[in-house]
VOKOL-526304 format. One record per residue (C-alpha): residue in one letter; x, y, z. Coordinates in nm, 3 decimals. Layout:
> A,X,Y,Z
...
END
This chain:
> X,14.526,10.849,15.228
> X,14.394,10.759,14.901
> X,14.552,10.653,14.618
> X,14.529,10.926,14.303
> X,14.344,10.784,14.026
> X,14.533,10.659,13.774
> X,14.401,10.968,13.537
> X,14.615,11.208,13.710
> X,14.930,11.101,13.539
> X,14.814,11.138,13.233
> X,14.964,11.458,13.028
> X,14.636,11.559,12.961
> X,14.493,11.628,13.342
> X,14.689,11.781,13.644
> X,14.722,12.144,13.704
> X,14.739,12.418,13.445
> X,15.066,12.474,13.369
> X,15.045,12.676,13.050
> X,14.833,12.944,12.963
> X,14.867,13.102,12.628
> X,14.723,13.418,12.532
> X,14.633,13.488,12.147
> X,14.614,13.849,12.103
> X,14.680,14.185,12.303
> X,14.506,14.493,12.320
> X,14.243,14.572,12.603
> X,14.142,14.208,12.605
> X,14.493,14.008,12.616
> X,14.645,14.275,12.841
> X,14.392,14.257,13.085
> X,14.351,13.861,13.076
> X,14.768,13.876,13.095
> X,14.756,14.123,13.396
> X,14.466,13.928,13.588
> X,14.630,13.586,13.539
> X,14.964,13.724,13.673
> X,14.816,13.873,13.939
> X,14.572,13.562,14.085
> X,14.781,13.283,13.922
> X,15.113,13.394,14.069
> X,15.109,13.087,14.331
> X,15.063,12.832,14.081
> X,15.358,12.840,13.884
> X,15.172,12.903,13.594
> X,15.347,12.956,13.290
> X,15.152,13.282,13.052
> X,15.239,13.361,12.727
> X,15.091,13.629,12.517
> X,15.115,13.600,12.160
> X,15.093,13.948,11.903
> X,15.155,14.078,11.620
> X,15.271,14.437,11.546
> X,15.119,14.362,11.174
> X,14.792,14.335,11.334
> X,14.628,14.649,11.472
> X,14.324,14.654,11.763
> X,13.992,14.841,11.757
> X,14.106,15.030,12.028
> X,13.734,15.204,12.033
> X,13.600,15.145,12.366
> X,13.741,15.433,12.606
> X,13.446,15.461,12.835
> X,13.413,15.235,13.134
> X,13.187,15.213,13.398
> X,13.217,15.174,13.798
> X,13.309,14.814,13.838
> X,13.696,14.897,13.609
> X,13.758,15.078,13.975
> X,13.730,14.750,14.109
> X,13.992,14.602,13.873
> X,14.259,14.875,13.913
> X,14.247,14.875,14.288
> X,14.292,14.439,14.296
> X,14.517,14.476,14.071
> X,14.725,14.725,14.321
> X,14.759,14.963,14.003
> X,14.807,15.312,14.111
> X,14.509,15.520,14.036
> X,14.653,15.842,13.980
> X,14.968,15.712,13.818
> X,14.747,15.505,13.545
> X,14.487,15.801,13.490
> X,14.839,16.039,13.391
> X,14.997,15.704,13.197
> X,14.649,15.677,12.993
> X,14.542,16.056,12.923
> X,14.201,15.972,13.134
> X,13.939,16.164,13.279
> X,13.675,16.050,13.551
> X,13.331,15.963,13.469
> X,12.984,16.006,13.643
> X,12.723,15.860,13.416
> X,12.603,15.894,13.035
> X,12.470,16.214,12.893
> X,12.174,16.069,12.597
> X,12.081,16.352,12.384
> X,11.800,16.325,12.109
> X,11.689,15.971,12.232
> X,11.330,16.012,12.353
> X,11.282,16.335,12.077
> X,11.484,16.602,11.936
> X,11.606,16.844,12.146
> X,11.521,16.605,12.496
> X,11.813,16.529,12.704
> X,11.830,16.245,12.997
> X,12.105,16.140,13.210
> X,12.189,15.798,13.322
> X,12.425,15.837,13.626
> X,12.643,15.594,13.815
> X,12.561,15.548,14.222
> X,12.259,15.517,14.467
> X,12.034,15.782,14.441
> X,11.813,15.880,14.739
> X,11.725,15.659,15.025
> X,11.432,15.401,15.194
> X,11.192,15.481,15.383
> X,11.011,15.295,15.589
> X,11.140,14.953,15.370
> X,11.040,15.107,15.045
> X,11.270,15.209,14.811
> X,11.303,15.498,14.684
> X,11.184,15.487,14.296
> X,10.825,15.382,14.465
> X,10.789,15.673,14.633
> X,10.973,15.905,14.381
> X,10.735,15.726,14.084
> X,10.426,15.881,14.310
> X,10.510,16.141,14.397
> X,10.614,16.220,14.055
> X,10.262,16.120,13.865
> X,10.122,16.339,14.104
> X,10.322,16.626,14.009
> X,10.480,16.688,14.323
> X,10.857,16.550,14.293
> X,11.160,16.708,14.078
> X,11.287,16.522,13.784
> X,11.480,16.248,13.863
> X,11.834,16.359,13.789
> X,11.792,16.609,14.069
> X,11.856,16.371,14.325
> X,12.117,16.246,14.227
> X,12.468,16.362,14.315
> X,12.663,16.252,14.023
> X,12.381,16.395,13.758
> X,12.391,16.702,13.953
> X,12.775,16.681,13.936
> X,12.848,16.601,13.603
> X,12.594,16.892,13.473
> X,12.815,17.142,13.648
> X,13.115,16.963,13.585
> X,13.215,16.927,13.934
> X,13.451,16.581,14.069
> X,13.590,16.478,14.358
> X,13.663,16.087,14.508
> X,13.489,16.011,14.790
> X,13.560,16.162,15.094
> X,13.473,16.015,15.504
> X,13.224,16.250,15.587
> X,12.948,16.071,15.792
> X,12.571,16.146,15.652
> X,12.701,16.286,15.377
> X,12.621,16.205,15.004
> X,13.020,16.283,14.967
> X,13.103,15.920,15.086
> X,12.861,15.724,14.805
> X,13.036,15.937,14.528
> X,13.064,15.647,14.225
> X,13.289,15.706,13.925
> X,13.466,15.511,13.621
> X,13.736,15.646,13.384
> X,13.755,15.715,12.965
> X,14.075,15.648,12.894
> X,14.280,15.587,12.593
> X,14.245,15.205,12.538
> X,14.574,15.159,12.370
> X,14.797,15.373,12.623
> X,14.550,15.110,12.919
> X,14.701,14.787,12.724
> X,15.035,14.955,12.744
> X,15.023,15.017,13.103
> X,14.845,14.662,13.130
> X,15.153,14.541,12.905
> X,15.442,14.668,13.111
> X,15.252,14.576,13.490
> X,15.197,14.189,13.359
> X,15.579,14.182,13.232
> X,15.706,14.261,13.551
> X,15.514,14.007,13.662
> X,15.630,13.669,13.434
> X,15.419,13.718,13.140
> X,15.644,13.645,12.811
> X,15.501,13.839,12.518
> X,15.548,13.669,12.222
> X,15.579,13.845,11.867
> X,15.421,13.654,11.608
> X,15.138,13.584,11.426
> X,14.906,13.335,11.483
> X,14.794,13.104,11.156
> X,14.663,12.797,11.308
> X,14.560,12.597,11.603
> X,14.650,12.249,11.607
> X,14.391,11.989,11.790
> X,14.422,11.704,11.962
> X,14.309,11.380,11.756
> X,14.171,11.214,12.058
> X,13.951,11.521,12.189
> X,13.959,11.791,12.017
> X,14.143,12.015,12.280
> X,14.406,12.317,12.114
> X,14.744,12.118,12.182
> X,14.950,12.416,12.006
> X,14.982,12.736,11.790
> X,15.157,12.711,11.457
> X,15.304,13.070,11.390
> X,15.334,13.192,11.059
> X,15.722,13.210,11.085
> X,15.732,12.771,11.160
> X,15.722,12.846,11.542
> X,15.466,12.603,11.753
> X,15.365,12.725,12.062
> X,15.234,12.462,12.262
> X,14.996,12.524,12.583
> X,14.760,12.346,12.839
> X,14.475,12.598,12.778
> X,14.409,12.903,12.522
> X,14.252,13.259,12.511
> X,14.138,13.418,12.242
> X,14.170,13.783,12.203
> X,14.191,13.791,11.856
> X,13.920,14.019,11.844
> X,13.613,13.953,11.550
> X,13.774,13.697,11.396
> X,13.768,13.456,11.678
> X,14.082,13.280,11.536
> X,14.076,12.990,11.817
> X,13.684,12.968,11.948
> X,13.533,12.963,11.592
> X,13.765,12.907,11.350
> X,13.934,12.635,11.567
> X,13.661,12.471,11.759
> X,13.350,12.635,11.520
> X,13.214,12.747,11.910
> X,12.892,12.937,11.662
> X,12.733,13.286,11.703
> X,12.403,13.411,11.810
> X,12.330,13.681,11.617
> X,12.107,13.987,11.757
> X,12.090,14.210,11.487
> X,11.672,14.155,11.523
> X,11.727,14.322,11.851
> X,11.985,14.584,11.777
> X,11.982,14.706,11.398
> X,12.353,14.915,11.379
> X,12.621,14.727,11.186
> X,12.919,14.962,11.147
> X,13.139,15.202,11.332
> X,13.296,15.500,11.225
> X,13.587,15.631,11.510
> X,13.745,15.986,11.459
> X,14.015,16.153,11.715
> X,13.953,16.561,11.753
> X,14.109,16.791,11.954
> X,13.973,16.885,12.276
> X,13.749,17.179,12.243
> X,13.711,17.295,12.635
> X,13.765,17.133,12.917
> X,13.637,16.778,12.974
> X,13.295,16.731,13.105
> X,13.269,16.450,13.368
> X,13.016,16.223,13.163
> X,12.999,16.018,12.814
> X,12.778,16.232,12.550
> X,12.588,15.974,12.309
> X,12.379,16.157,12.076
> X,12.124,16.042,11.850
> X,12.111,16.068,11.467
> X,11.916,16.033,11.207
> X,12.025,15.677,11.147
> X,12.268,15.576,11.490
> X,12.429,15.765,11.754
> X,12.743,15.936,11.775
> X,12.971,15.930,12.091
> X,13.183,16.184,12.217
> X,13.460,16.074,12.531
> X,13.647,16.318,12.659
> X,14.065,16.280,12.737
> X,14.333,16.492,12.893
> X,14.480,16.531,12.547
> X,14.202,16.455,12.292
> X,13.893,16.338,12.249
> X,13.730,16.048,12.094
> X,13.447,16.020,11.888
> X,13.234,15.724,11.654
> X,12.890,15.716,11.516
> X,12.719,15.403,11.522
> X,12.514,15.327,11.217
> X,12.289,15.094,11.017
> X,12.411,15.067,10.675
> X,12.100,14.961,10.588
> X,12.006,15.342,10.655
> X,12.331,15.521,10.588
> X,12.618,15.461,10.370
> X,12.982,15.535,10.457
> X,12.989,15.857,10.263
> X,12.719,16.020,10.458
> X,12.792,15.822,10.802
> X,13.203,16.002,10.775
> X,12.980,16.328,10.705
> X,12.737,16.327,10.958
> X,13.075,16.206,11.217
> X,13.309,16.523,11.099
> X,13.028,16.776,11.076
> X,12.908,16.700,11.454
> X,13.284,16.732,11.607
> X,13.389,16.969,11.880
> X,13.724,17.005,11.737
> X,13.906,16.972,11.452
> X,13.992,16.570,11.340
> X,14.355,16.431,11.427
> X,14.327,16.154,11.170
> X,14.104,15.997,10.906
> X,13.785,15.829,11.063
> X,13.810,15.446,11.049
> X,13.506,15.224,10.942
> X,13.454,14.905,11.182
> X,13.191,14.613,11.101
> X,13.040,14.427,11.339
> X,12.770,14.177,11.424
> X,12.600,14.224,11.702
> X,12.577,13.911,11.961
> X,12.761,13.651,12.134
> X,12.920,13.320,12.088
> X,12.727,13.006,12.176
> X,12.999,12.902,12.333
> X,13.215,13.176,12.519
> X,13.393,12.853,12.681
> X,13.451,12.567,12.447
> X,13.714,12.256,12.554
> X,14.063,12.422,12.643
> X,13.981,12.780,12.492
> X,13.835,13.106,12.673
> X,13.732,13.365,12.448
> X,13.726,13.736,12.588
> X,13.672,14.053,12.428
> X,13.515,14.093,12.025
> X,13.625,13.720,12.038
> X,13.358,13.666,12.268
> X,13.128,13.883,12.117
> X,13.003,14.233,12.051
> X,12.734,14.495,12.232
> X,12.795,14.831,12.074
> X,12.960,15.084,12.331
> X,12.599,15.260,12.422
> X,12.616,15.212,12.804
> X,13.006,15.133,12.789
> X,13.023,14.789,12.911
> X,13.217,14.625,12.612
> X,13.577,14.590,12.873
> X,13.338,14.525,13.185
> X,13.206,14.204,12.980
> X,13.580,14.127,12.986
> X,13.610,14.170,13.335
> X,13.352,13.979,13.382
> X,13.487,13.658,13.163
> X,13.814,13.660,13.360
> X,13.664,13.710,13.725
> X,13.442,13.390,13.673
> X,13.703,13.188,13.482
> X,13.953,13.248,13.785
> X,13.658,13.183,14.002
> X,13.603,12.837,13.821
> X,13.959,12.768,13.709
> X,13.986,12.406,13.506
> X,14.261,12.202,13.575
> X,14.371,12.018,13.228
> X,14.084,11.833,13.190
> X,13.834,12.101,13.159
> X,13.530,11.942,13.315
> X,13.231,12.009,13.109
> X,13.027,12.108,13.423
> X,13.242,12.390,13.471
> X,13.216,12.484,13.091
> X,12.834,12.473,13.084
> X,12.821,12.684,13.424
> X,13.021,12.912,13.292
> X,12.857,12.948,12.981
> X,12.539,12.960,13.131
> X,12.671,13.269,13.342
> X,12.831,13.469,13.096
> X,12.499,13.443,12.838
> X,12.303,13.577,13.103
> X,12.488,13.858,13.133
> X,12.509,13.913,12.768
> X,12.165,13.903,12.694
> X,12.063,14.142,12.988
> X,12.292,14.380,12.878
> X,12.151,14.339,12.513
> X,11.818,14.405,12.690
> X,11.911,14.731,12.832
> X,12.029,14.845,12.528
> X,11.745,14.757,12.286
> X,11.552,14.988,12.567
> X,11.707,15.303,12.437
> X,11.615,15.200,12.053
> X,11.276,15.074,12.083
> X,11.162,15.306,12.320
> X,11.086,15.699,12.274
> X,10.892,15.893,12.022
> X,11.157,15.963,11.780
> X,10.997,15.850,11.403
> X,11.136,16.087,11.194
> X,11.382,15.904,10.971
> X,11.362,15.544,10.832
> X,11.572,15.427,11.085
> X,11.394,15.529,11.398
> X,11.092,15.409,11.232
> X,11.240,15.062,11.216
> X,11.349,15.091,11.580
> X,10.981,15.145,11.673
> X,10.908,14.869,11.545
> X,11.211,14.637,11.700
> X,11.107,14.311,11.826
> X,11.133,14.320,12.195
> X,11.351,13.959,12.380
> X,11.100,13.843,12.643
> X,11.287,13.915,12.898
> X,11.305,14.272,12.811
> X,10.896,14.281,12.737
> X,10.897,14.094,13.128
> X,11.074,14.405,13.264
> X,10.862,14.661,13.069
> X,10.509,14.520,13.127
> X,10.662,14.517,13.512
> X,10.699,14.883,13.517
> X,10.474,15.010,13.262
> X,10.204,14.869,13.517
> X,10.298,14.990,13.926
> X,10.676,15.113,13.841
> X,10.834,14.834,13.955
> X,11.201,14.708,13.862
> X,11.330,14.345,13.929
> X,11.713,14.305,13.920
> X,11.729,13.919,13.863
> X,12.050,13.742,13.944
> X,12.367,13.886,13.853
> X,12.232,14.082,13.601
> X,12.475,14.427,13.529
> X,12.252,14.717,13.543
> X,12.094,14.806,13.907
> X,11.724,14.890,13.938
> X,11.841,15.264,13.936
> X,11.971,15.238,13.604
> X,11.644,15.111,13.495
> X,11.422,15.335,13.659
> X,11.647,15.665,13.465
> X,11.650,15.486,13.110
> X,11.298,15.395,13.123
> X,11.180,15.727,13.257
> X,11.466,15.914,13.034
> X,11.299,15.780,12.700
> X,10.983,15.867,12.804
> X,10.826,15.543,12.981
> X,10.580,15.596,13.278
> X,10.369,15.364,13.489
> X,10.020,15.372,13.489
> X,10.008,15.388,13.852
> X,10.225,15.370,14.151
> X,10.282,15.128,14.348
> X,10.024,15.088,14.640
> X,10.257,15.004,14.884
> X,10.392,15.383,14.894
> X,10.001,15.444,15.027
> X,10.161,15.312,15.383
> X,10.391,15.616,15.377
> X,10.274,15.937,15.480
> X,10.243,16.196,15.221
> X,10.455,16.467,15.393
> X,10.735,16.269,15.499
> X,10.796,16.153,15.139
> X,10.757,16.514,15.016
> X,10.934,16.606,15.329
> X,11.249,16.322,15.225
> X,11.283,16.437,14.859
> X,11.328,16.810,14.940
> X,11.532,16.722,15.163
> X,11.777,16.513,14.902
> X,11.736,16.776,14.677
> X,11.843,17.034,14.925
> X,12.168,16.826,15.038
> X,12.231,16.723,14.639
> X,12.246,17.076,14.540
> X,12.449,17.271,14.843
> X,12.705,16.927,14.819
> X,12.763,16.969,14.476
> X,12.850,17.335,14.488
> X,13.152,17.240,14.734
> X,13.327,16.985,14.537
> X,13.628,17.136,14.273
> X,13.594,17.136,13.884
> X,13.667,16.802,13.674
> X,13.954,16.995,13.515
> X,14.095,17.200,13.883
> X,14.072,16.815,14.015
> X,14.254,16.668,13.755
> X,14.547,16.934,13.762
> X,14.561,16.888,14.136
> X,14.630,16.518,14.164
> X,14.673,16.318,13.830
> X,14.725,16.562,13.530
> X,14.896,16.392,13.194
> X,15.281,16.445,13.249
> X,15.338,16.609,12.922
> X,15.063,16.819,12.929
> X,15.185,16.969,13.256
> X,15.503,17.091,13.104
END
């Protein structure tokens, strides 16, 4: 056997053995939950630091599929944690306004139609489409057609059927999530620690976080850090000055106005974002409420007429004062830097258009456990990492830029400037792709599945030139033959499954609200 190198006894390498978390909400709860759960083996000591003093943003209720995935590894109860967290389910995005006034477009979670014959099926829907013989997309899909009759149901085993496929995410209430998040990593060894964070104190000799000074004299001392201290980025930029791309170029909207109302039906299974004359405005639906924010420019609209346009476009009546959030759109240069993880607003920030703000945090912590350090924090890992997590960043970036600088909407200053949004290359790659024979590249691990691309682009008005001559080896009937045929199962399936509200009260209803 070999000898260990002489390295290993050192107090700065060996296994972690002390992972300290600055910050709760959505971020440190779910980091504190994940680490608990994988960790658990390693005798891994986690601490969460907070303060009660400091409050979160506590904006981003709308998820998308993958959450699913996180609940059900983390053994979390579905139905108990959508009645803990006042949640509804969730089919897709409903975009209003976008392309024009008065257009609508859905972009909905799940496969939609089938191959044939080794082609997929935007080629042959693209064709048949330009030549005027195919519905509009949404038809053919079952959770559009779903969510615009406000039908749900999970899926179901039912061979053949589109009732198997059935893909969903939750809006929830982010603070009642950290709380459940809170009480499931307790019970697991996490120590939460009250206090609040003033300092980090490096290590002379590398510049690694050796401890927290607290404002109270407490020093909390760890063998590796994550920041969840939101904007602010208390360890990865004011610590270790990680920097910060900005992409305000890209993506003009700067501030965030966020307004409770009561609910004024009940909930529709989908997000509603809504265009205005200078942002978009977001409506989530909740068993108990629901939650609203405009997203705005303030280059284009001041706060005054932002909290206007917000409490003029409500459902219901307002449960609070709005609250005004800044931001700066981007990412950190570093999400990784030395002994320090940054997740959540700490890592950066994509406004909640296509709800991916906690599935970027999901993201972090999968591929940190997947590449976990030991003390030493090789800077291979680090730069892999990095690498990784920028990727899927700026592809996300690019699918949102699509719904600004996109469309035919130039009837305010603000659109106007959004027509004339400089486009990242990789998003002018993917738009010269389709613009010319429909076609849609997923590259690498990138988020958003061809599917999504093919409804955004053709939502905000984007069509190819031609189609795709491969679809000339398919015979004509059999793809008009195929999409009737979707179309014909889509529509008598959806008319079987329950109402969002009839399948909430059935199996997962808000405890209070029952009684």
């Amino acid at each position: 056997m070999a000898a260990p190198h002489a390295e290993d006894d050192n107090a700065n390498s060996g296994p972690l053995r002390r992972i300290v978390i600055v910050g709760g909400g959505t971020a440190g709860w779910m980091a504190a939950a994940s680490l608990a759960k994988f960790l658990h083996n390693l005798k891994c000591d986690i601490q969460l630091v907070e303060s009660e003093q400091i409050g979160t943003v506590g904006v981003g209720e709308a998820t998308i599929p993958p959450i699913m995935n996180f609940i059900r590894v983390l053994g979390l109860d579905e139905d108990d944690l959508i009645r803990q967290t006042n949640a509804t389910f969730k089919l897709g995005i409903r975009f209003q306004d976008w392309t024009r006034v008065g257009h609508s477009y859905f972009h909905p979670f799940g496969h939609t139609g089938f191959e044939m014959e080794g082609i997929g099926f935007p080629a042959y829907w693209l064709r048949q489409r330009l030549m005027g013989d195919a519905a509009p997309l949404e038809e053919y899909s079952l959770q559009a057609v779903a969510a615009a009759h406000n039908r749900f149901m999970r899926p179901v085993r039912a061979p053949g059927s589109p009732l198997e496929g059935i893909t969903y995410a939750l809006h929830f209430d982010a603070a009642l999530f950290a709380r459940y998040l809170r009480t499931y990593s307790e019970a697991r060894g996490v120590t939460r620690v009250e206090g609040k964070v003033v300092q980090a104190e490096l290590r002379p000799e590398d510049g690694f976080i050796a401890a927290l000074q607290l404002e109270d004299g407490r020093r909390i001392e760890g063998d590796f850090f994550i920041d969840c201290s939101g904007f602010r980025g208390l360890l990865i930029e004011e610590a270790l000055q990680a920097g910060y791309e900005n992409w305000q170029r890209h993506l003009p909207c700067d501030s965030a106005m966020a307004v409770p109302s009561e609910r004024a039906g009940p909930p529709p299974s989908y997000t509603l974002a809504t265009a205005r004359a200078a942002g978009w405005q977001w409506r989530i639906p909740l068993q108990h409420r629901e939650g609203n924010g405009l997203v705005y420019a303030q280059d284009f609209l001041d706060d005054t007429a932002a909290r206007d346009t917000l409490l003029a476009n409500l459902a219901g009546k307002p449960l609070a004062d709005p609250r005004v959030l800044r931001f700066v759109t981007g990412r950190r240069r570093e999400t990784w830097k030395r002994n320090c993880l940054s997740l959540g607003l700490a890592s950066g920030f994509l406004e909640p258009l296509e709800s991916t703000s906690i599935h970027l945090i999901q993201r972090g912590l999968a591929l940190f456990i997947q590449m976990l350090p030991d003390r030493r924090c090789e800077p291979a890992d680090i730069q892999r990492y990095n690498r990784m997590l920028a990727f899927e960043y700026e592809r996300v970036r690019d699918f949102l830029v699509l719904h600004y600088a996109t469309g035919e909407r130039r009837d305010s200053d603000f659109w106007r400037h959004c027509a004339a949004i400089e486009w990242p290359d990789s998003l002018k790659t993917k738009i010269e792709l389709f613009q010319s024979h429909g076609r849609i590249q997923r590259e690498d691990s990138e988020l958003f599945p061809e599917q999504s691309w093919l409804y955004v682009f053709t939502g905000q008005g984007l069509i190819p030139r031609r189609y795709d001559p491969l679809t000339d080896l398919l015979d004509p009937e059999k793809m008009r033959g195929a999409l009737a045929n979707i179309h014909d199962v889509i529509g008598r399936v959806v008319q079987t499954m329950p109402h969002h509200q009839a399948f909430i009260d059935r199996h997962c209803a808000a405890r209070r609200l029952r009684e």
